[in-house]
C-alpha positions as a Markdown table, in Angstrom:
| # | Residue | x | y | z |
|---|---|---|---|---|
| 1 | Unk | 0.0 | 0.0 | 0.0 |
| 2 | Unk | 1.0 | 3.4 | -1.0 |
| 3 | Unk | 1.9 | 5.8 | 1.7 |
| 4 | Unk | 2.9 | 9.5 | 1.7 |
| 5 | Unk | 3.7 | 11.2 | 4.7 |
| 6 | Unk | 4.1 | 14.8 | 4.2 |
| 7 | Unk | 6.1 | 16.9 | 7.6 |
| 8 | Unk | 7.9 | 20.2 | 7.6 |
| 9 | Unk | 4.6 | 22.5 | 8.1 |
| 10 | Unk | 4.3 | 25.7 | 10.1 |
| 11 | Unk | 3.6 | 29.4 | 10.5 |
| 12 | Unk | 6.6 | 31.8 | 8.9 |
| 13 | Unk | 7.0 | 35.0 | 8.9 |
| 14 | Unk | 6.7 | 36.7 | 5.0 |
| 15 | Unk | 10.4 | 36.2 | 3.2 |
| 16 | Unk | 10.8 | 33.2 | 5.6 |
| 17 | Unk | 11.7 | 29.9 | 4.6 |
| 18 | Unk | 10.9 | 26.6 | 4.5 |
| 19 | Unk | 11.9 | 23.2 | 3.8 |
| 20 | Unk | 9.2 | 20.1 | 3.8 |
| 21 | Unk | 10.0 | 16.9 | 3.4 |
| 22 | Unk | 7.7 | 13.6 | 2.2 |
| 23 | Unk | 8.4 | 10.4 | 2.7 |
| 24 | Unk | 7.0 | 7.8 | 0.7 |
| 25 | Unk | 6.7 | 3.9 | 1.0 |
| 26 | Unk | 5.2 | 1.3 | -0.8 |
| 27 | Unk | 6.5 | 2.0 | -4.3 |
| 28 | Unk | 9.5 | 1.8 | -6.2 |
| 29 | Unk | 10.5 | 5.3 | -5.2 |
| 30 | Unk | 13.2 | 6.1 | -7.4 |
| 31 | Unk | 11.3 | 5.3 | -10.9 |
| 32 | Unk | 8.6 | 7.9 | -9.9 |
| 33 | Unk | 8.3 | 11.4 | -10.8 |
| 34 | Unk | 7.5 | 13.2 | -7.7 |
| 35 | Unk | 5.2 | 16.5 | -7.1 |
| 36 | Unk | 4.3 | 18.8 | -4.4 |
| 37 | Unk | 1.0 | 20.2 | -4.9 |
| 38 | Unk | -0.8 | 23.0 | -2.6 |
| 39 | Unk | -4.7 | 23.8 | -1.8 |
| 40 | Unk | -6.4 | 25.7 | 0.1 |
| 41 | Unk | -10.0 | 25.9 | 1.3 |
| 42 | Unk | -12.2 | 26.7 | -1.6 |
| 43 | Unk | -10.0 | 26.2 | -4.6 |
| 44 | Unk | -8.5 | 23.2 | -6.4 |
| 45 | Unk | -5.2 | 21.7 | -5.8 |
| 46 | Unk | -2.0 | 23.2 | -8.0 |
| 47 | Unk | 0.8 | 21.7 | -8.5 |
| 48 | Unk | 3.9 | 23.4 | -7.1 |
| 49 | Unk | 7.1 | 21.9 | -8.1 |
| 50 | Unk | 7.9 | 18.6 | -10.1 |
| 51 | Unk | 10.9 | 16.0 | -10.2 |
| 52 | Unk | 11.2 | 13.4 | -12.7 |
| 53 | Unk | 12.9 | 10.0 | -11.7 |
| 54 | Unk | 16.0 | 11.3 | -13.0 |
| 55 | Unk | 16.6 | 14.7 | -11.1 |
| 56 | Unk | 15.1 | 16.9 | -13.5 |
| 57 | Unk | 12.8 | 19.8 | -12.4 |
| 58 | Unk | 10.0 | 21.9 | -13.6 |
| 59 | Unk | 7.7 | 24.4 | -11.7 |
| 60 | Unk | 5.3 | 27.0 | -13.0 |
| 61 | Unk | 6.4 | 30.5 | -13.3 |
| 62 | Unk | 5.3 | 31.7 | -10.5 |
| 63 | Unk | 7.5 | 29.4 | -8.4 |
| 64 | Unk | 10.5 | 29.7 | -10.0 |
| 65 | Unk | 13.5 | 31.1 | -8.4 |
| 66 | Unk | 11.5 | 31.0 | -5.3 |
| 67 | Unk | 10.7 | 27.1 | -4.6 |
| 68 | Unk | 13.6 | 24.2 | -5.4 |
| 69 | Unk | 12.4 | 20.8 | -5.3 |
| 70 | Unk | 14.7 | 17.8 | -4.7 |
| 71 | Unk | 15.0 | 14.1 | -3.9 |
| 72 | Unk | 17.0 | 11.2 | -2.0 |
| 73 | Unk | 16.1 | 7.8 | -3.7 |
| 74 | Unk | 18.0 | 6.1 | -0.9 |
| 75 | Unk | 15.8 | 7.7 | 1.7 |
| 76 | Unk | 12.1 | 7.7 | -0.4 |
| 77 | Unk | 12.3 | 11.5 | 0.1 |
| 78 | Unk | 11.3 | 14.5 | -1.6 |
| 79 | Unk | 12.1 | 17.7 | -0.5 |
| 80 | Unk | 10.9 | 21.4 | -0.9 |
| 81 | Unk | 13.0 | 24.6 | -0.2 |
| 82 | Unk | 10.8 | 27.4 | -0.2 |
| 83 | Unk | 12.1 | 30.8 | 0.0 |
| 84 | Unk | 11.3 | 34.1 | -0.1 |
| 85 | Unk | 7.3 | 33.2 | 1.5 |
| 86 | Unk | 4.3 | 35.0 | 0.1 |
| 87 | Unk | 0.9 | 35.2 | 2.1 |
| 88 | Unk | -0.3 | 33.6 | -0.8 |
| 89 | Unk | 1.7 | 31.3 | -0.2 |
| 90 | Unk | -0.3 | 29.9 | 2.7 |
| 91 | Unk | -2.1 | 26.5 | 2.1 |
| 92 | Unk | -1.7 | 22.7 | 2.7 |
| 93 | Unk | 1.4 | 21.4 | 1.2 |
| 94 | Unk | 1.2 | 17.8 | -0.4 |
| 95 | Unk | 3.5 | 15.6 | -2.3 |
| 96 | Unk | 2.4 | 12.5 | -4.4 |
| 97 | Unk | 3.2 | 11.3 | -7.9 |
| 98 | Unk | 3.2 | 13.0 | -11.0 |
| 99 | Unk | 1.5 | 13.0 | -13.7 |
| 100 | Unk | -1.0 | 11.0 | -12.5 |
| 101 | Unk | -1.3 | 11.5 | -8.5 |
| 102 | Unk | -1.9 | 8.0 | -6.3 |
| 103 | Unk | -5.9 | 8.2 | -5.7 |
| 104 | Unk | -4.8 | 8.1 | -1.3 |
| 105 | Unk | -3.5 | 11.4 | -0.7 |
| 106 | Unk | -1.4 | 11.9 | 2.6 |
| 107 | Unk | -2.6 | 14.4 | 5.8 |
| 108 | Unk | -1.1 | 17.0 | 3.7 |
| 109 | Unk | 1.8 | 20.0 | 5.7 |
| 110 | Unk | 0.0 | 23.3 | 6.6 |
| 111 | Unk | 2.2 | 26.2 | 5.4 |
| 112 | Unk | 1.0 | 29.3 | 7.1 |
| 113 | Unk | 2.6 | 32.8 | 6.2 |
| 114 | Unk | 1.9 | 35.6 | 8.3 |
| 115 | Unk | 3.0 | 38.2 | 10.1 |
């Protein structure tokens, strides 16, 4: 059974940083391309950052320069650096696969910029 467990959460000042991680079991880890998606109440989930099975990344504009997405196939990891925090920013923070996201997603990280 497929598990993602997303961690890393919490309330940051704007221009603060972050880093969340997500650990994943029950797959062949290192053949999947990975993505962190976001949503908050009331609007559908985006995707924030992707990482193909062999490092490469993509994100949309809006992220770029700003978020860095990464991996460790040894540990079933995927990480996200997020820098330079927007209140827009704000919402739950989840990982699963990409393109085609595992139908069980995990608890999700809240990401919470404020002042």
């Amino acid at each position: 059974q497929v598990q993602l467990v997303e961690s890393g959460g919490g309330l940051v000042q704007p221009g603060g940083s972050l880093r969340l991680s997500c650990a994943a079991s029950g797959t062949i880890f290192s053949i999947r391309h990975m993505g962190w998606y976001r949503q908050t109440p009331g609007k559908q989930r985006e995707l924030v950052a992707i990482i193909f099975s062999g490092g490469t990344t993509n994100y949309p504009d809006s992220m770029k320069g700003r978020f860095t997405i990464s991996r460790d196939n040894a540990k079933n990891t995927v990480y996200l650096q997020m820098n330079s925090l927007k209140p827009e920013d704000t919402a739950v923070y989840y990982c699963n696969f990409y393109p085609q996201p595992f139908s069980s997603w995990g608890q999700g990280t809240q990401v919470t910029v404020s002042s």
